[in-house]
C-alpha positions in Angstrom: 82.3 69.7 -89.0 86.1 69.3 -88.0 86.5 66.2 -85.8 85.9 67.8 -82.4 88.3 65.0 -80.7 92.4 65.9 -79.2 94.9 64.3 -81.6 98.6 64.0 -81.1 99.1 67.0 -83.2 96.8 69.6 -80.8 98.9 72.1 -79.6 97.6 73.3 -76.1 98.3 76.7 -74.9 100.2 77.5 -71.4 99.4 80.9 -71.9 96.1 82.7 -71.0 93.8 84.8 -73.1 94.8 88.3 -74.3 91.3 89.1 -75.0 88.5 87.8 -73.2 85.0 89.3 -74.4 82.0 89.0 -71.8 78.8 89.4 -72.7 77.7 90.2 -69.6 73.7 90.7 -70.7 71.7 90.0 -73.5 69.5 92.8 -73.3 69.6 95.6 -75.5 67.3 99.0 -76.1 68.4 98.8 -79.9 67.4 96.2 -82.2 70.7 96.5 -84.6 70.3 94.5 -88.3 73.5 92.8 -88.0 73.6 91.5 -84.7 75.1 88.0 -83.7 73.1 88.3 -80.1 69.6 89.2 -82.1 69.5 90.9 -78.4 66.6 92.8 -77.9 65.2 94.3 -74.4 65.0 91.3 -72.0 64.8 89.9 -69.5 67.0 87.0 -70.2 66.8 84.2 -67.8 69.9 82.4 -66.5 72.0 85.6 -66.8 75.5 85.1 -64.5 75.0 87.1 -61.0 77.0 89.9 -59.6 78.6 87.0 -57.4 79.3 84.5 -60.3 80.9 87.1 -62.5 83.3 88.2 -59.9 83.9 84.8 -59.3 85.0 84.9 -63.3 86.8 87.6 -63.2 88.8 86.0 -60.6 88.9 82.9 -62.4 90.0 85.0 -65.8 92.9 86.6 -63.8 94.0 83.4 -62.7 95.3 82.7 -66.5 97.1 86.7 -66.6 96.0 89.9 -67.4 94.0 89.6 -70.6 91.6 92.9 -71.7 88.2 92.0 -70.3 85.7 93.7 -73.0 82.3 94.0 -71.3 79.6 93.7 -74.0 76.4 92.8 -74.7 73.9 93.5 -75.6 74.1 97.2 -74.0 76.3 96.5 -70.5 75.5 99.8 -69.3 71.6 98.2 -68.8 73.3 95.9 -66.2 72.4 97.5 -62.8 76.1 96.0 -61.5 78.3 96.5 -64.2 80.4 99.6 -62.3 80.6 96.6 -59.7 82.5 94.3 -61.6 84.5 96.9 -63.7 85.8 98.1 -60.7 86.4 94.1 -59.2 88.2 93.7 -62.2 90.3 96.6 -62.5 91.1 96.0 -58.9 92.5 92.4 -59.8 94.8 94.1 -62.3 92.8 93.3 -65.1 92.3 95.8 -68.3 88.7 96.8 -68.3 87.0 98.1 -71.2 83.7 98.1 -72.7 81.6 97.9 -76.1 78.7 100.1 -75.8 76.0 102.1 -78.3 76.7 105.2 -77.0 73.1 106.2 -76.1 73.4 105.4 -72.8 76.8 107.0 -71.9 75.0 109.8 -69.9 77.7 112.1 -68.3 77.4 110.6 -65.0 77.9 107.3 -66.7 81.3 108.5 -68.4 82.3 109.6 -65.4 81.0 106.3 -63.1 82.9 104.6 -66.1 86.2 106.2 -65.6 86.4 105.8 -61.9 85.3 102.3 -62.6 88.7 101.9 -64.4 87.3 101.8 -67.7 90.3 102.4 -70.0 88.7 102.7 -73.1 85.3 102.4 -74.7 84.2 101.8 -78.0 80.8 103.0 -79.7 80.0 101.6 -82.6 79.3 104.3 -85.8 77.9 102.7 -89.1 77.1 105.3 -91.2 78.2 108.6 -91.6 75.3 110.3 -90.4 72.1 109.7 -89.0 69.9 108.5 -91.8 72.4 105.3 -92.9 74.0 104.8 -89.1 70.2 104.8 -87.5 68.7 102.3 -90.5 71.9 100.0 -89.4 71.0 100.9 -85.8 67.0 100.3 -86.2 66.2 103.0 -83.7 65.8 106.6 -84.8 67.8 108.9 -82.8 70.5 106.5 -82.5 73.3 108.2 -84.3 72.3 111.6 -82.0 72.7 109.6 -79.3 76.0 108.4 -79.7 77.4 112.0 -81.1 76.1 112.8 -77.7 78.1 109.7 -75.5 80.8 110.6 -77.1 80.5 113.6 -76.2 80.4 112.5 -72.7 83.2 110.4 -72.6 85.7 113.2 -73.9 84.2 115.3 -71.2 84.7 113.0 -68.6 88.1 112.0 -69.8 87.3 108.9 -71.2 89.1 107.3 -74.6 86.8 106.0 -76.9 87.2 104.4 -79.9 85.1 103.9 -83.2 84.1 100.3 -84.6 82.3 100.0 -88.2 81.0 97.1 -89.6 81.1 97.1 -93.1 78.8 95.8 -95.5 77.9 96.2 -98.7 75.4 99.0 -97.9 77.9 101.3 -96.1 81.2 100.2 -98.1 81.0 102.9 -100.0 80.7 105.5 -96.6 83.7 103.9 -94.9 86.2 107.0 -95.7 83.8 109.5 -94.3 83.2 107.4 -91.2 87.0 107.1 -90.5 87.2 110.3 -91.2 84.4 111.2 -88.7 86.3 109.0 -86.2 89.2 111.0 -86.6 87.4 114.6 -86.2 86.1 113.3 -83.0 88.6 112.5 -81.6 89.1 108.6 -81.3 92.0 106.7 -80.1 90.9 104.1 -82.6 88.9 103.3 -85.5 88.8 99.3 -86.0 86.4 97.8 -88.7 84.5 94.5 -88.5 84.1 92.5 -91.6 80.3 91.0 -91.3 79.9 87.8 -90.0 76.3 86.2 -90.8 75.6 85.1 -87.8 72.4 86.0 -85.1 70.3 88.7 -87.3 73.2 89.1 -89.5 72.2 86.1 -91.6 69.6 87.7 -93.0 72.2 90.0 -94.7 74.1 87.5 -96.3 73.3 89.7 -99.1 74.7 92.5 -98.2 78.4 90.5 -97.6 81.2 92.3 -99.9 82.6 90.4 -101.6 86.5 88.6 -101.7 87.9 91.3 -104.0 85.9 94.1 -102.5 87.6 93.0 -98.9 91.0 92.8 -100.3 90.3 96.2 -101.4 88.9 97.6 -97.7 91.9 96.0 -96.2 94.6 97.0 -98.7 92.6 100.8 -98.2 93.3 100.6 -94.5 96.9 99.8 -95.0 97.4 102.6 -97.0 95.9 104.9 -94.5 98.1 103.8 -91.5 100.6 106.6 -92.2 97.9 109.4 -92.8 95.3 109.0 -89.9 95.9 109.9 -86.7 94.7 107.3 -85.4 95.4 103.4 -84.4 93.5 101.9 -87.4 93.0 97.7 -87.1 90.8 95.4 -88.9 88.8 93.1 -87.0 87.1 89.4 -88.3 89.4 90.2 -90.8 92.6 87.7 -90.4 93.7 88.5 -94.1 94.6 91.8 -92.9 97.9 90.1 -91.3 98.6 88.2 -94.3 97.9 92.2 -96.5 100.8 93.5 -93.8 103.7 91.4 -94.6 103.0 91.1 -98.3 102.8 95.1 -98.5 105.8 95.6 -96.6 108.3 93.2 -98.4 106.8 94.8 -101.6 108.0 98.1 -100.0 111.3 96.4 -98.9 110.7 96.8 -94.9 110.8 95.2 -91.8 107.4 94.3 -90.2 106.7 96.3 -87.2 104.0 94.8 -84.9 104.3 96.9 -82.2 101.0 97.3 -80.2 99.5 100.4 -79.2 97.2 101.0 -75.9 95.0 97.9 -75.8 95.7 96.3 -79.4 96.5 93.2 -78.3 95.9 91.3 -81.6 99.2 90.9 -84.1 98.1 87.8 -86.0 94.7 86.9 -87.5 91.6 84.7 -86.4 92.6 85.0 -82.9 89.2 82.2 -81.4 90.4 79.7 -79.5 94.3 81.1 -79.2 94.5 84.8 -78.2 90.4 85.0 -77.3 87.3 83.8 -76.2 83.9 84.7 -75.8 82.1 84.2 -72.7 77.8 84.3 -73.4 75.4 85.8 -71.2 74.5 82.5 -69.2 78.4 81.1 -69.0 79.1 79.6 -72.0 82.5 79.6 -73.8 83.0 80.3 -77.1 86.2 80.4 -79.5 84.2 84.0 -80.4 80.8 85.4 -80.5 80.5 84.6 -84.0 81.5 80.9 -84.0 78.6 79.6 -81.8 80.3 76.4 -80.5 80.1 75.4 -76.9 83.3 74.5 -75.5 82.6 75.0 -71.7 80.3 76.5 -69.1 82.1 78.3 -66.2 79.4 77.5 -64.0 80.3 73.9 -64.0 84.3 73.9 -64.3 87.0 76.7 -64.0 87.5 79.0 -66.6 91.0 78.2 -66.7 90.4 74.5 -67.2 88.4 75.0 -70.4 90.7 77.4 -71.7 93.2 74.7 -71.3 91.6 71.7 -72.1 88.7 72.3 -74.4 88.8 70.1 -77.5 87.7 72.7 -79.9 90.1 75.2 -78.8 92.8 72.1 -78.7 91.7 72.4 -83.1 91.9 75.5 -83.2 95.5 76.1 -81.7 96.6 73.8 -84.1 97.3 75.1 -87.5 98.3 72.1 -89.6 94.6 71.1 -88.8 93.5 73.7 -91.6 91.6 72.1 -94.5 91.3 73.4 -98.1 93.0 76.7 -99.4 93.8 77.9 -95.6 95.6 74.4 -95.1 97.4 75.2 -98.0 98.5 78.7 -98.0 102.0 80.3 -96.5 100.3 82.3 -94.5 98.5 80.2 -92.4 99.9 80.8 -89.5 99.7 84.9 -89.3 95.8 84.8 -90.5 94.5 81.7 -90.4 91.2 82.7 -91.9 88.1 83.4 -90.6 86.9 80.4 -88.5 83.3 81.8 -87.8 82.8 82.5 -91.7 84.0 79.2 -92.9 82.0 77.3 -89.8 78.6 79.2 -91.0 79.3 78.5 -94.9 80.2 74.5 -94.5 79.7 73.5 -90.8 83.2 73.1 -90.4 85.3 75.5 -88.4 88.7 74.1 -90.0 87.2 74.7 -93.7 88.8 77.4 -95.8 87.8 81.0 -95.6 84.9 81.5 -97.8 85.4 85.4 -98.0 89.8 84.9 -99.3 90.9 85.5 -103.0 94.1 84.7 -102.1 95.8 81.7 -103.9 98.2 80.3 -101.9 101.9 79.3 -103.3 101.6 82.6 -105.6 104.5 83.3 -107.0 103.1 86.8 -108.3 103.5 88.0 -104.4 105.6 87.8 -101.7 105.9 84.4 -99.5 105.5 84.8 -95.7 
């Protein structure tokens, strides 16, 4: 474990949060292979309360105007969450949630959108129904978000499409962005799996380091041929892929963002994001499962500020093994969850990287 404990080299951070994911409940009606909540229908004791959350929303808005992403779970089973979409687009904030799409009824789109909602994203595994509705574990699942989808065009809703891949689906990921695209989606962002909750139990279904660099140098390639916003998620060498490819191609690097991509470096937990659980606890993400507050007992902004872990985090130098090593350190930064789940140690190298760093082969940051 990486020594939890401020030294003279933690860098804290005045600025606030561009991303802030809630998981605003735990319950869930499908029972999905890969998921870091193992959520599962409830009830889940000790959930926050209308009142606390817009308390923390509040709180959130104290520290700027990050995206709030409601998640779950399924946040459309929360009998308030139009309350506190609408609370927080009325303090400014940028609401958007991470749903399955079987819920997203057309009265829902619509409650959504006038809500403030400003985008949605529905998660789409497989290309169909038989792979996306074995990833999903319900049957019907895939139908059912063609058919939120659906909704959420018709109520004027942007949506956008997030895969996780793994080694089972690898192989579908071009049709699935491709699907994406026909529908219609102002994104397409795919998640590199994380074992963590349920997705342990697919550790052996993890691609491997090569077949990564791969996926990511794929999704470079298709930045100027979709018509979409493509980005890779839980994948910080993706940042590292983007300046090596374009001083290759002899180019400037452009990180402009685009509608609510807020992300232009890497592993962003604990410096550009944070998870919030169901019951108040904060995380550096979802998938490193590290306590590093509870904003029942202090401010949101205080932990932000002062927690120890994120103190580690912010600080770069701090980086053991290859990802202490390497050039581009500071742009990816590796995967913290991955390395904290293969060694115990959040500051350990990325286990999932086959980059060596000092390579004189390829371009230095």
């Amino acid at each position: 474990m990486a020594h939890p404990h401020g030294h003279p080299g933690g860098k804290p951070v005045d600025s606030g949060p561009r991303l802030v994911a809630w998981e605003t409940t735990r319950n869930c009606n499908l029972s999905c292979v890969h998921c870091r909540a193992s959520a599962e229908r409830g009830p889940y004791p000790g959930e926050l309360t209308t009142a606390q959350g817009i308390n923390l929303l509040e709180e959130i808005r104290r520290t700027g105007t990050p995206i709030i992403i409601l998640t779950g779970g399924e946040p459309l089973l929360r009998d308030d969450i139009f309350i506190l979409a609408r609370h927080g687009t009325d303090l400014g904030l940028r609401m958007t949630m991470a749903v399955n799409g079987t819920l997203v009824t057309e009265a829902t789109a619509r409650e959504m959108r006038d809500a403030g909602i400003q985008r949605i994203s529905v998660s789409i595994d497989g290309p169909g129904p038989e792979s996306h509705d074995l990833f999903r574990g319900v049957h019907g699942a895939f139908a059912g978000a063609m058919q939120g989808i659906a909704n959420a065009k018709k109520a004027g809703l942007p949506f956008q499409v997030n895969t996780t891949i793994t080694q089972v689906n690898l192989p579908h990921i071009k049709e699935i962005q491709q699907l994406a695209a026909d529908l219609g989606a102002a994104a397409h962002h795919i998640f590199l799996l994380v074992p963590t909750g349920r997705g342990k139990y697919l550790i052996d279904q993890e691609i491997s380091a090569q077949e990564y660099e791969d996926a990511l140098n794929w999704l470079y390639d298709c930045r100027e041929t979709m018509p979409l916003q493509l980005k890779a998620t839980c994948a910080p060498h993706y940042y590292r892929i983007l300046r090596q490819r374009a001083k290759a191609e002899g180019r400037e690097v452009n990180f402009e963002t685009h509608g609510l991509d807020a992300v232009t470096r890497g592993c962003l937990a604990g410096t550009g994001f944070c998870f919030l659980s169901h019951v108040g606890v904060v995380q550096p993400c979802g998938f490193l499962d590290i306590p590093c507050g509870d904003i029942t007992k202090a401010a949101f902004e205080e932990v932000w500020k002062t927690s120890e872990v994120f103190r580690t985090l912010r600080d770069t130098s701090r980086l053991e093994g290859k990802c202490g090593a390497c050039e581009y350190r500071r742009v990816c930064g590796g995967c913290r969850a991955r390395a904290f789940e293969a060694t115990g140690n959040y500051m350990a190298e990325e286990p999932l990287c086959g980059y060596r760093p000092g390579n004189k082969d390829l371009p230095s940051a």
